[in-house]
Steps between C-alpha positions, in 0.01 A plus 500: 500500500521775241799325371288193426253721275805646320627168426182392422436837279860389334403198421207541313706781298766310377233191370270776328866620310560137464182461325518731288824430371349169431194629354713691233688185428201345445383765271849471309461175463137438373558815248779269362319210462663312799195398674692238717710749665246784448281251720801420735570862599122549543464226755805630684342843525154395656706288750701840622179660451362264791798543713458898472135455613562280796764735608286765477194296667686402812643931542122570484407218731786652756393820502140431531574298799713794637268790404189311427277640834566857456 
């Protein structure tokens, strides 16, 4: 099982990097004037964003349900 939460752990990492990297795009973009894109790379971010959380929701739903009762 501790595999799982690694994996899960993992996970959520490489979305939140992936995030960011689109959140600086984003920035890039919108200080250039290239709202389209700035908007683009924004909207890619919030979707890894979501990914990172669910990964991180279901390693904190497995461990509560392994070490929930103590």
């Amino acid at each position: 099982m501790s595999k799982e939460h690694a994996e899960h752990h993992k996970n959520a990492a490489k979305h939140s990097e992936k995030a960011a990297h689109h959140h600086n795009e984003a920035a890039k973009h919108y200080e250039a004037g290239d709202h389209e894109q700035g908007a683009h790379h924004a909207h890619v971010a919030h979707g890894h964003l979501l990914n990172a959380e669910e990964h991180a929701r279901h390693g904190a739903k497995h461990h509560a349900e392994k070490h929930g009762d103590k």
